[in-house]
N, C-alpha and C positions, 0 to 999 in steps of 0.2 A: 216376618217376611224376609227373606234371604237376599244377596245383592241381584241375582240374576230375576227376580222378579221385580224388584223393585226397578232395576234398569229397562224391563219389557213395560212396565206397567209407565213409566217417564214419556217412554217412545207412545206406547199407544192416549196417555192424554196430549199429548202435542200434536199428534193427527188427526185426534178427536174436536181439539179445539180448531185447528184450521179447515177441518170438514166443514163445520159451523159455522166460522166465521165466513166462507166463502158462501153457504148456504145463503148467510145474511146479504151479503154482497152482490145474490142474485134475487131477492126478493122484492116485488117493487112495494113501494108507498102506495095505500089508498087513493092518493092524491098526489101524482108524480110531478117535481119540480126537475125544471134544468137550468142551471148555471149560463146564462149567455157571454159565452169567449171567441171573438173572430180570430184572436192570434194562436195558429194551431202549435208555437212553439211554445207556449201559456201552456195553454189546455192541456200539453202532454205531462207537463212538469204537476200539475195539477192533478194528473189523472195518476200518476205515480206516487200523489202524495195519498190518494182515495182510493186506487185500485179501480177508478176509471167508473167508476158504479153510482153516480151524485143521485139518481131519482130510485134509491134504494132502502131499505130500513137502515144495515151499514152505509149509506154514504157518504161520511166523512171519513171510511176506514178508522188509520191508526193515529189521522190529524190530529186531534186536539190533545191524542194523548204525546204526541210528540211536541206541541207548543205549550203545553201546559209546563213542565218541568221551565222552561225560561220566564215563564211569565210570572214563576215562583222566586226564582233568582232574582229579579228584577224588583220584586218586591220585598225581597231580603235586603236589600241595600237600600231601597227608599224607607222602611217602615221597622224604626228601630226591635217592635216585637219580635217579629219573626225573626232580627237579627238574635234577640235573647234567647229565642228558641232553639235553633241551631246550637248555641253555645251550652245548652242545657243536656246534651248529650241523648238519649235511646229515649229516655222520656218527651224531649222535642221534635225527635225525629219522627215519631210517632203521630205527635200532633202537626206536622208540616206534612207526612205522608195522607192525615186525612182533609188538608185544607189542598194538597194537589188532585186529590181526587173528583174536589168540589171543585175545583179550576177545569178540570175537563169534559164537566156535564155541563158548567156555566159556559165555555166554550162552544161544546155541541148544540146547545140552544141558540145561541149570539150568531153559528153559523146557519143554523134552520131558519131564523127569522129571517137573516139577509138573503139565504135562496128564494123562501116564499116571498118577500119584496121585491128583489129581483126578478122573479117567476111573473110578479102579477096575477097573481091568487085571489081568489075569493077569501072571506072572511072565516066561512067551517073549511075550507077545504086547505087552507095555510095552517089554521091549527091544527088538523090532523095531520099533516107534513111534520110541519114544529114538533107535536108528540112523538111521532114516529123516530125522527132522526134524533130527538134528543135520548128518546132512551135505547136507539141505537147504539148510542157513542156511549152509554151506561154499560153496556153487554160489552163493548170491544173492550172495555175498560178492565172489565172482571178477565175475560177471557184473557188478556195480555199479562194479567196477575197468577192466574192460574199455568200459565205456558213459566213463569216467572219461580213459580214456586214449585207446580210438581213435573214440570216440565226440562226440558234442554233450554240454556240460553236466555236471554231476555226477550220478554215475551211484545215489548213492542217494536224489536227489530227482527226477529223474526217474521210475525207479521208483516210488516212492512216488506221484507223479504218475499212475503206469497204474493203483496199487492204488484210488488214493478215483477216479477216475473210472469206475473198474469196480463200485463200491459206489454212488456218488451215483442214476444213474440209478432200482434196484429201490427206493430208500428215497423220491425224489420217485415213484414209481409208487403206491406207499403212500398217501402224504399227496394222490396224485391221484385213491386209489381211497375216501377218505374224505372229501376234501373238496371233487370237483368240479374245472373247470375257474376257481375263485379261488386253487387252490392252483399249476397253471402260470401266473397272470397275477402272480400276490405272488412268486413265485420268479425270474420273467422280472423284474421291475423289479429283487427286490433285486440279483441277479446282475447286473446291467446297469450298477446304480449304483455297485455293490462296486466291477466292474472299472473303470471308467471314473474313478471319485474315486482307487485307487488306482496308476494309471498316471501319470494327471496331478502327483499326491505322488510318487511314485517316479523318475519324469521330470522336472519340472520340478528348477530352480534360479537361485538368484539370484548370477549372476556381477559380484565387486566388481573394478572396474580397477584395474590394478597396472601400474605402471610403474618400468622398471628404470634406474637411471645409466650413463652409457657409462664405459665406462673406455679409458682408454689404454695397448697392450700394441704397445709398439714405435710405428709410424707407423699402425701400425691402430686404430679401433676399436671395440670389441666392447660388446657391451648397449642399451640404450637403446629397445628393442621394447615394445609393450604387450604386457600381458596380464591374464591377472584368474583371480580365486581363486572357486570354484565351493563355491556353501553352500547342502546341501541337509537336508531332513527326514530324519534316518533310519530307516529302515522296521522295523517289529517286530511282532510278536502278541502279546509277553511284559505290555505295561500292558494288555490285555482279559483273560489269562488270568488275571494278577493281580486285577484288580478282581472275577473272576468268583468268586476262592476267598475274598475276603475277605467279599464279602458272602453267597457261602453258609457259613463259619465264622461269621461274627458273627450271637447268635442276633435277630433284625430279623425273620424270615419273609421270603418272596418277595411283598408286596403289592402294589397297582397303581402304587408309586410307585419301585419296583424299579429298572422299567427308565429312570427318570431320574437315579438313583443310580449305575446302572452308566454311561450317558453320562457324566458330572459326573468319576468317578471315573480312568476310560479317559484321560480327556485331562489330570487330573491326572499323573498317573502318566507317562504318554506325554511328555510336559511337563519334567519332574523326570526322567528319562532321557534326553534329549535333551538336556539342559543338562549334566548329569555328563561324558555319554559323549564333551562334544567339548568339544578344549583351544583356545581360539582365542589364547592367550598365547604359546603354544608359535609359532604361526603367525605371530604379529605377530614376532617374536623372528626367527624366519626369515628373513622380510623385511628386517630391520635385515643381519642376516649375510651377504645376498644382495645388498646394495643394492638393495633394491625398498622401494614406499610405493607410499603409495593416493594418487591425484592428489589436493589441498586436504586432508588429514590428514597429521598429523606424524609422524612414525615411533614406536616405540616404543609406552609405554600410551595414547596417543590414538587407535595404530589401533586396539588391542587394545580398546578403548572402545569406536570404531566397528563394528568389526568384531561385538563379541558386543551392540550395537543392535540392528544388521541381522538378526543369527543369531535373537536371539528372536524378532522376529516375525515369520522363517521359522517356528522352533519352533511358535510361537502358532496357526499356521495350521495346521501341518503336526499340529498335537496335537487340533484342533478337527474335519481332516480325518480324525483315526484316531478320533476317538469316534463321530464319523460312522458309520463304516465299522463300527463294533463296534453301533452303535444298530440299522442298518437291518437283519439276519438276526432280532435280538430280537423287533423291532417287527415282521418279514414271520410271524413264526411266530407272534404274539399275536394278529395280526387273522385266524390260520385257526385260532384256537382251539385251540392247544395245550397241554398242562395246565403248569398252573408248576414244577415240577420237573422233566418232559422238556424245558423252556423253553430252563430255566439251562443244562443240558447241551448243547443240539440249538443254541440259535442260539450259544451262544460257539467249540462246534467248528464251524456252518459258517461263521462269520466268515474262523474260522484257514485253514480248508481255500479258501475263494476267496481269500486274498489269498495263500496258498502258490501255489496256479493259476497265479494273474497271475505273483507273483516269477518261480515256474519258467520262465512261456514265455518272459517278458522274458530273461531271464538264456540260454537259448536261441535265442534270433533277437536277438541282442547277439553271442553266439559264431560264431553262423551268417554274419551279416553280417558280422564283423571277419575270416575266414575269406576270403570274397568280396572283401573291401578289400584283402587280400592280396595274391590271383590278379590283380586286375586290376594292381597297380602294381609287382607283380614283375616283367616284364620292363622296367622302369625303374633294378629296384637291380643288375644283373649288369654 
C-alpha cells in the first residue's frame, strides 16, 4: 500500500468513525432517560461534555473516556501496584492500558445507573437504559481507539471536537435569537481574536543558538554544527479554570470589577505554571554533557542564567497572552448582556472550548502534513 493510499484510507476511517459515532448520538434508548438540570449554565457545559444526546445509545459521548485516564492517575499514587507498573516499562503500560479501559465501561455503567435513578425508572425499563448506555460508552471507546490508530489525531479529542461543534451552533442561535445580529458581530470578533492570539502563542517561539565542539574520532571530525534550543509558552486552560473557581468560592460577589480580577488572576497563575513546569537547569546541564553552549555565554549556571532570562519573558508574554484570551469570551458575553452567573459559567467554558478548537485542528494538520513529509521524501530513504 503506497503513502497516498494509505493517507486517503486514514481520512476516509475518521469520517467513517464520526458518521457512526454521531449515528449513535442520534439513536434513542428503548427506554429514554433525561438527566434533570434547571441551571442552563450546567446543562450546557454537560451537553459539551455529551454532545447534548443523554436519552441516546451514545449518551455519555466521549465522558468517561475523558475521566477515566484521571481516575487512573489517581490510583497510581494511591495503589503502590500500579505505581510498579508504570515503572515496568511497555510491558506495564500494556496492562494499565487494559485496566483504563475497564475504567471506562465501569464509569459508563456508574453513569447509566445514576440517570435511570435519577430518571425514576422502572425496574426492566432502567435495565434496558443501564445496558444500552453501558455498552454505548464500549463502542465510543473502540471507536476513539480506532480514529487513534488508523486515523488522524487522538481519537478522543477529536470526538469531542464533533460533540461541542454539534452543540455550539443551537446555543449561538439562542443568543442570536435574543440578542440580534450584536450577538453574531461579538461572537465573530471574540472567535477570531481567540483563534488568532492563540495560534500565534502556540506557534511561535524563541530559538536560542547553540553550538556544538568538534571532536576528533580518528582522522574525522564530528560536531561542530549549529543549532538552537526552542522556548516556547506552554499552552493550558487549567490558570482560567482556576481563577474562575477561586473567585466563584471566595465570598467577593461577581461585581463590575470581576472581570478585571479574573484578567489579573489568569496570567498570574499562567505565569507561576509556566515557571514550575519547565527545568531549564536540567537543559543547561545537557549542554555541558553534550559539549554544546550558547555562543558569548559560558557554559554551566551562566547559561542556565540566560537561558531562564530569555524563558521569562517568553513566559511574561505568553501569560499576558492567555489572560488575554480568557478576557475576551467574558467581555463578548457582558456587552450582550448576560446575567453574572450564566457569565461566570458561559464565558470561562467558551474560552476552554475555542482554544480546545484551535489545539485540536493544530495538532491535526501537524499530523496531516508530517504524514505528507513522508510520502514525498520516501522514495529517497529505500
Amino acid at each position: 500500500m503506497n503513502d497516498r493510499t494509505s493517507l486517503r484510507r486514514r481520512i476516509l476511517v475518521m469520517l467513517g468513525v464520526i458518521v457512526v459515532f454521531r449515528l449513535g448520538q442520534s439513536l434513542p434508548t428503548p427506554q429514554p432517560a433525561r438527566l434533570p438540570l434547571s441551571d442552563h449554565s450546567w446543562r450546557w457545559i454537560l451537553d459539551l461534555l455529551t454532545g447534548g444526546r443523554l436519552a441516546t445509545v451514545f449518551g455519555f459521548g466521549v465522558l468517561p473516556c475523558l475521566v477515566a485516564p484521571f481516575v487512573l492517575r489517581a490510583l497510581i499514587v494511591l495503589i503502590p501496584r500500579l505505581a510498579a507498573l508504570r515503572a515496568e516499562g511497555e510491558a506495564g503500560a500494556r496492562v494499565l492500558t487494559r485496566y483504563r479501559r475497564r475504567f471506562v465501561v465501569v464509569l459508563g455503567l456508574l453513569g447509566a445507573v445514576g440517570v435511570v435513578v435519577s430518571g425514576g425508572q422502572d425496574v426492566l425499563g432502567g435495565a434496558v437504559t443501564v445496558a444500552c448506555l453501558t455498552a454505548g460508552t464500549a463502542v465510543v471507546l473502540r471507536l476513539t481507539e480506532l480514529i487513534t490508530d488508523q486515523g488522524f489525531g487522538n481519537g478522543v479529542r477529536i470526538l469531542l471536537l464533533v460533540q461541542v461543534l454539534a452543540v455550539l451552533p443551537p446555543e449561538f442561535l439562542r443568543l442570536y435569537e435574543k440578542t440580534g445580529w450584536a450577538a453574531v458581530v461579538v461572537m465573530a470578533v471574540v472567535t477570531l481574536s481567540v483563534t488568532v492570539i492563540t495560534i500565534v502563542v502556540a506557534q511561535g517561539q524563541r530559538r536560542v543558538p547553540v553550538q556544538y565542539a568538534k571532536r576528533m574520532i580518528g582522522r574525522r571530525a564530528f560536531g561542530g554544527t549549529p543549532s538552537y534550543i526552542p522556548l516556547r509558552f506552554p499552552q493550558a486552560n487549567s490558570p482560567a479554570v482556576l481563577a474562575a473557581v477561586l473567585l466563584w468560592v471566595l465570598p467577593f460577589g461577581l461585581g463590575p470589577w470581576w472581570i478585571a480580577v479574573y484578567f489579573v488572576l489568569v496570567c498570574l497563575f499562567a505565569f507561576v505554571r509556566a515557571v514550575v513546569a519547565q527545568n531549564l537547569d536540567k537543559v543547561a546541564g545537557e549542554l555541558v554533557r553534550v559539549g554544546g553552549f550558547v555562543p558569548g555565554i559560558r557554559p554551566g549556571n551562566w547559561t542556565a542564567e540566560y537561558l531562564d532570562h530569555v524563558n521569562r519573558r517568553i513566559i511574561a508574554f505568553g501569560a499576558f497572552s492567555l489572560g488575554l484570551v480568557a478576557l475576551l469570551p467574558v467581555a463578548g458575553l457582558a456587552l450582550l448582556g448576560v446575567t453574572p452567573a450564566t457569565l461566570f459559567v458561559a464565558g470561562v467554558t467558551l474560552q476552554v472550548v475555542l482554544v480546545f478548537l484551535v489545539g485540536v485542528s493544530l495538532d491535526t494538520t501537524r499530523q496531516i502534513e508530517s504524514l505528507r513529509q513522508q510520502r514525498r521524501y520516501q522514495p529517497f530513504l529505500r
